[in-house]
Every structure is written in C-alpha cells, then in structure tokens.
MARSE-938360 format. One record per residue: x, y, z of N, C-alpha, C in turn; residue in three letters. Coordinates in Angstrom, 3 decimals. Layout:
REM MARSE-938360
     n_c1     n_c2     n_c3    ca_c1    ca_c2    ca_c3     c_c1     c_c2     c_c3   r
        X        Y        Z        X        Y        Z        X        Y        Z ala
...
//
This chain:
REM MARSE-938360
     n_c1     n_c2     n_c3    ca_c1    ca_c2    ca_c3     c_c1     c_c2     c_c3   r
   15.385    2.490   12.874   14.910    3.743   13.403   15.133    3.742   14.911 unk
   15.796    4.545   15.489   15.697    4.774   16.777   14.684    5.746   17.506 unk
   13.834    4.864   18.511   12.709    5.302   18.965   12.979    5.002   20.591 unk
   13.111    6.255   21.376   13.407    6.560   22.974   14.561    5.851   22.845 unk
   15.884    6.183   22.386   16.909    5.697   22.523   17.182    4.451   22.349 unk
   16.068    3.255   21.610   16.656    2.504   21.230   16.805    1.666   19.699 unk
   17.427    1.080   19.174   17.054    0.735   17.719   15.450   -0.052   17.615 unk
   14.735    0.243   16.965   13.661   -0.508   16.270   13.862   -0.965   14.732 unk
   13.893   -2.080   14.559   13.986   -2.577   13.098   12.487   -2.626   12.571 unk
   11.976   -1.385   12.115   10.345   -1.212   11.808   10.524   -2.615   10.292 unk
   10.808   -2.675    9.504   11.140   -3.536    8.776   11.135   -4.691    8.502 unk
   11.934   -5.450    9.277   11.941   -6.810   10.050   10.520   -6.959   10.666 unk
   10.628   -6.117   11.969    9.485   -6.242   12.529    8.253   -6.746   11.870 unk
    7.771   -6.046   11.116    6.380   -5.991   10.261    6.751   -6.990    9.268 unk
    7.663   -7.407    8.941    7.421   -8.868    8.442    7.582   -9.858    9.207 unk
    8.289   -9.719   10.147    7.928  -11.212   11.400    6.298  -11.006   11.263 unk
    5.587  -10.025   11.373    4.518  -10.099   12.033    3.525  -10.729   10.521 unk
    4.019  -10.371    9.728    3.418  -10.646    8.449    3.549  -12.133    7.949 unk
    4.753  -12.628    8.302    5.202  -14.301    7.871    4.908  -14.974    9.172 unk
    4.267  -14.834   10.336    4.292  -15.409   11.392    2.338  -15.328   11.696 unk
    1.650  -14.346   11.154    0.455  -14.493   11.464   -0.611  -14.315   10.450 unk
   -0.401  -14.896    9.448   -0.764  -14.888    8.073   -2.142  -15.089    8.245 unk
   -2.109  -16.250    9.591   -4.029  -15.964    9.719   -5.188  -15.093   10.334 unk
   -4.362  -14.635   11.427   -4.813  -13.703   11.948   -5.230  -11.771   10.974 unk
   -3.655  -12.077    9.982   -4.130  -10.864    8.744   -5.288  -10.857    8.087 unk
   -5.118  -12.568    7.107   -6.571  -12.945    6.622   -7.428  -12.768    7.293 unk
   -7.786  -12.929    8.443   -9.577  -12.602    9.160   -9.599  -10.959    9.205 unk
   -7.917  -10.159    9.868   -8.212   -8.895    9.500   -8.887   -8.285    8.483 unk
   -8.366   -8.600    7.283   -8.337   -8.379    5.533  -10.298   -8.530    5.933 unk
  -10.709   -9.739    6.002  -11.637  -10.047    6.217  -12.570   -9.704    7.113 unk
  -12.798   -9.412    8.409  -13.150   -8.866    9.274  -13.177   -7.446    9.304 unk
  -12.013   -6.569    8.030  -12.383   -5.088    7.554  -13.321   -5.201    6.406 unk
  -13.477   -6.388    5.608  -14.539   -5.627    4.315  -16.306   -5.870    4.935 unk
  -16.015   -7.035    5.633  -17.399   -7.385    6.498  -17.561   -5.548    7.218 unk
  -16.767   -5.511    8.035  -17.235   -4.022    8.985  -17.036   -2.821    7.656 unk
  -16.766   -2.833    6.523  -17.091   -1.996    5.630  -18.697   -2.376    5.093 unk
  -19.027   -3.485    5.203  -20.399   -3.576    3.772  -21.576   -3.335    5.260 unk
  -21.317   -3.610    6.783  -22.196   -3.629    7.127  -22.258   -2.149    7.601 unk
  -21.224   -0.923    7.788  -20.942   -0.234    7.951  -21.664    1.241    7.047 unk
  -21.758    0.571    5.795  -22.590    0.987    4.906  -23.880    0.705    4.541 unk
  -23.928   -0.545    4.702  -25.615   -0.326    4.959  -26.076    0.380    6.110 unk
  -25.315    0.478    7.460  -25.762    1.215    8.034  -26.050    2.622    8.001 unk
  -24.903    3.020    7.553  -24.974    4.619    7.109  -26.377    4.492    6.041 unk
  -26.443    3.857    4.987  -27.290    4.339    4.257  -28.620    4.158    4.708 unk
  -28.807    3.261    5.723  -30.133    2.993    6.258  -30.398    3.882    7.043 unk
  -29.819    4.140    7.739  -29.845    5.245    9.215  -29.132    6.477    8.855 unk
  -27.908    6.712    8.993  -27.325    8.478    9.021  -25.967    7.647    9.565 unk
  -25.578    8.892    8.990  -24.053    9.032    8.965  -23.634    9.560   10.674 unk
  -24.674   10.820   10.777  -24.326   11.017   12.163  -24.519   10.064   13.080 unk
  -25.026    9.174   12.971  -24.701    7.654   14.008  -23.783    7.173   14.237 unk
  -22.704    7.272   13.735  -21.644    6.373   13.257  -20.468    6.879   14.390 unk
  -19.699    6.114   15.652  -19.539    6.062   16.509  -18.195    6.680   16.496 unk
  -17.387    5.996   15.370  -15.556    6.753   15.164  -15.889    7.798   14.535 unk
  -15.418    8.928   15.967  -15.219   10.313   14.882  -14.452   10.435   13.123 unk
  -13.566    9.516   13.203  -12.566    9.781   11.822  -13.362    8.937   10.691 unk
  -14.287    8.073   11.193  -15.126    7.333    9.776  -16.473    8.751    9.268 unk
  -16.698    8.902   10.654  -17.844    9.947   10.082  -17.483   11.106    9.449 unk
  -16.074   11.430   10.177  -15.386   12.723    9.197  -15.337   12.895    8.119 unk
  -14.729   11.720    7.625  -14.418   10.868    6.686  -15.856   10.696    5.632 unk
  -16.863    9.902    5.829  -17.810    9.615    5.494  -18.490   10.752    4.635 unk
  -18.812   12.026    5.667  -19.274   13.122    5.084  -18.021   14.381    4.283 unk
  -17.135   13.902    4.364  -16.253   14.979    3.658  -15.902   14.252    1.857 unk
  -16.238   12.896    2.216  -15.837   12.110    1.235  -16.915   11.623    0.194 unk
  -17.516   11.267    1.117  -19.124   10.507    0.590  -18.706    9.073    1.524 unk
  -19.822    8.047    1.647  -20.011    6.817    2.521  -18.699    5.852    1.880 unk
  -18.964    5.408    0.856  -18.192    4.762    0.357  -16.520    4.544    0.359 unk
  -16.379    5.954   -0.069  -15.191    6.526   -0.287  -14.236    7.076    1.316 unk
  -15.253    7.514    1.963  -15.082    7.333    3.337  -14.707    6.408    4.289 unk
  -15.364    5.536    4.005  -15.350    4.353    4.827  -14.627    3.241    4.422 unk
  -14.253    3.478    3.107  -13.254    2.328    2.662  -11.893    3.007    3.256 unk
  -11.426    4.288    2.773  -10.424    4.992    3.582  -10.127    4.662    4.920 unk
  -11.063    5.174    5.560  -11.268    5.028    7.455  -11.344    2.954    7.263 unk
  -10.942    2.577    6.503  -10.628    0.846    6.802   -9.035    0.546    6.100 unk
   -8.679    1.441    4.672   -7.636    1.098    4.785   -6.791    1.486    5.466 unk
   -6.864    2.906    6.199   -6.099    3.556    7.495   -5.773    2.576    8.768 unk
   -7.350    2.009    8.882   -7.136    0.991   10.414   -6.008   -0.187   10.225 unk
   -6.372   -0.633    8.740   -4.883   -2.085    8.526   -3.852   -1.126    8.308 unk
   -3.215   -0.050    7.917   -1.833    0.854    7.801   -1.865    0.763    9.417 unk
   -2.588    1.020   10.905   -2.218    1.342   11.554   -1.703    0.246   12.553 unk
   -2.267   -0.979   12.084   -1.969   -2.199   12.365   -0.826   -2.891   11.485 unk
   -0.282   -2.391   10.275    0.768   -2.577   10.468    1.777   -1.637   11.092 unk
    1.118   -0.450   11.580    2.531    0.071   12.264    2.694   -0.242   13.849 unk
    1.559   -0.758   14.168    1.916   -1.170   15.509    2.388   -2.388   15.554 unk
    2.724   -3.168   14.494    3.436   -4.405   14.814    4.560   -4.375   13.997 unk
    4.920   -3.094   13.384    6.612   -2.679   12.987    7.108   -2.413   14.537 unk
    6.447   -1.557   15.449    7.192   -0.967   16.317    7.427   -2.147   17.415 unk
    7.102   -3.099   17.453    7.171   -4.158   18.348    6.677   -5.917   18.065 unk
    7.633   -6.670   17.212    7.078   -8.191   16.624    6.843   -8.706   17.941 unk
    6.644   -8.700   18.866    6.284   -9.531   20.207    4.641   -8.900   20.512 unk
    4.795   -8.093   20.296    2.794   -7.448   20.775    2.301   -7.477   19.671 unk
    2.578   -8.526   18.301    2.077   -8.077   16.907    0.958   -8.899   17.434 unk
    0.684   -9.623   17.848    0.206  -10.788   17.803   -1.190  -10.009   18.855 unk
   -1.127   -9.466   19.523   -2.352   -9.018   20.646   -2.624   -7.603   19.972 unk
   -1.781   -7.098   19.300   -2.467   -6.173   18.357   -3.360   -6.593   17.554 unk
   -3.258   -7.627   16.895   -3.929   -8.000   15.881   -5.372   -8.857   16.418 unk
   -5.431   -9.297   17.604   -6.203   -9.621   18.105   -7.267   -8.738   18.387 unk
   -6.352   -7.841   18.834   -7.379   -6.283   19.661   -8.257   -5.454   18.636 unk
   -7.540   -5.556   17.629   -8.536   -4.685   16.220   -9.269   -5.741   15.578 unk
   -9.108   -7.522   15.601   -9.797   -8.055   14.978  -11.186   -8.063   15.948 unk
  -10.993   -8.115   17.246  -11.933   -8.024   18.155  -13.138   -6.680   17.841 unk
  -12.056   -5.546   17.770  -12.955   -4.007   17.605  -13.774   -4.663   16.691 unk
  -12.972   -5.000   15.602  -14.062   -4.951   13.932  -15.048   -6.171   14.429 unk
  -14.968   -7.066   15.001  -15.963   -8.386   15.005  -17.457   -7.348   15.642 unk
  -16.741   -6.607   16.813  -17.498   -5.984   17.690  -18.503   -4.939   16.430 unk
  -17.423   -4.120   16.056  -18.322   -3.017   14.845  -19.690   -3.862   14.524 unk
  -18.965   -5.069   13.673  -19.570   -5.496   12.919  -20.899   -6.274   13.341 unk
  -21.247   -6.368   14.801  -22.195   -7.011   15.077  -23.169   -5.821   15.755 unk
  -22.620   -4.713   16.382  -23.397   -3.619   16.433  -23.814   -2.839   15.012 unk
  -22.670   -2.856   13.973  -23.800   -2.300   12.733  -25.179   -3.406   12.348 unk
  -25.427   -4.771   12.975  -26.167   -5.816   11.877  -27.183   -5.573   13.077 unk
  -26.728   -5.561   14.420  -27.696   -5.021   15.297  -28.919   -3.541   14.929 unk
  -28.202   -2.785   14.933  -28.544   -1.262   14.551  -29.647   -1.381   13.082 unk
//
C-alpha cells in the first residue's frame, strides 16, 4: 500500500510485529480481558455514564455492557494491529503504550 508516497508492506509489517513480540501480544490479549471484567464490574456497580472513553460508553449503552465493552476491546487490539502494520519499528512502543493505557484502566476501574 502506498501511504504519503511511499510503499508500506501493511502485511509483512504486522507479522514482524506478531513473530517478534509474541509476549508483549500475550499480556495485550491479557491485559484486554482483565480491563474488560474489571470494566464491567464497574459499569455494573456504578453507571455507565462514568466510564471515561467516549466510544466504550457509546458503545456500552447502544449495545448493552457486555456486548459493548467486549467490542470497544476487540476494536482497541484491531487498532493495535494496525498501528504496527503501518510501521514494524514503532510496533514495539505501540504495544507498550496500550499495554500501559489498559494496566492504567485497569487499576482505576479496581480503584473506583
């Protein structure tokens, strides 16, 4: 795919990033169902209108909690793999940066 005039191998890419950080995915994989179960107890304990990402709460109430929020988690890993199709050299601080968000979610939902 050519993106600002130059080739991107989205393809390649996202499997360097896939055969090269297999552990960093696993804690993703992992670090999304944790920020899903605590994510939901939160909603169900408290309200939905609490809930800080506009697109989970959108989500949440157009969908129901569940169905919502599993969505608004499999969206976040689709978007993490597209940011490490568009570039195998920043896969690696991408994957850092969203495992960080979710650690973060996940200790403000157990907080809350």
């Amino acid at each position: 795919m050519i993106i600002l005039d130059q080739e991107v191998p989205l393809k390649e890419n996202l499997l360097y990033a896939l055969q090269t950080h297999k552990v960093l995915w696993g804690l993703l994989i992992v670090s999304a169902i944790f920020d899903f179960l605590t994510t939901y107890r939160f909603m169900t304990q408290g309200s939905i209108d609490l809930e800080a990402n506009l697109v989970i709460r959108y989500l949440a109430h157009s969908l129901g909690i569940i169905v919502g929020v599993g969505l608004g988690k499999f969206l976040q890993i689709g978007a993490a793999m597209a940011f490490c199709a568009l570039n195998k050299e920043m896969s690696r601080g991408v994957l850092l940066i969203i495992l960080a968000l979710n650690c973060f979610a996940i200790t403000v939902n157990i907080i809350y």
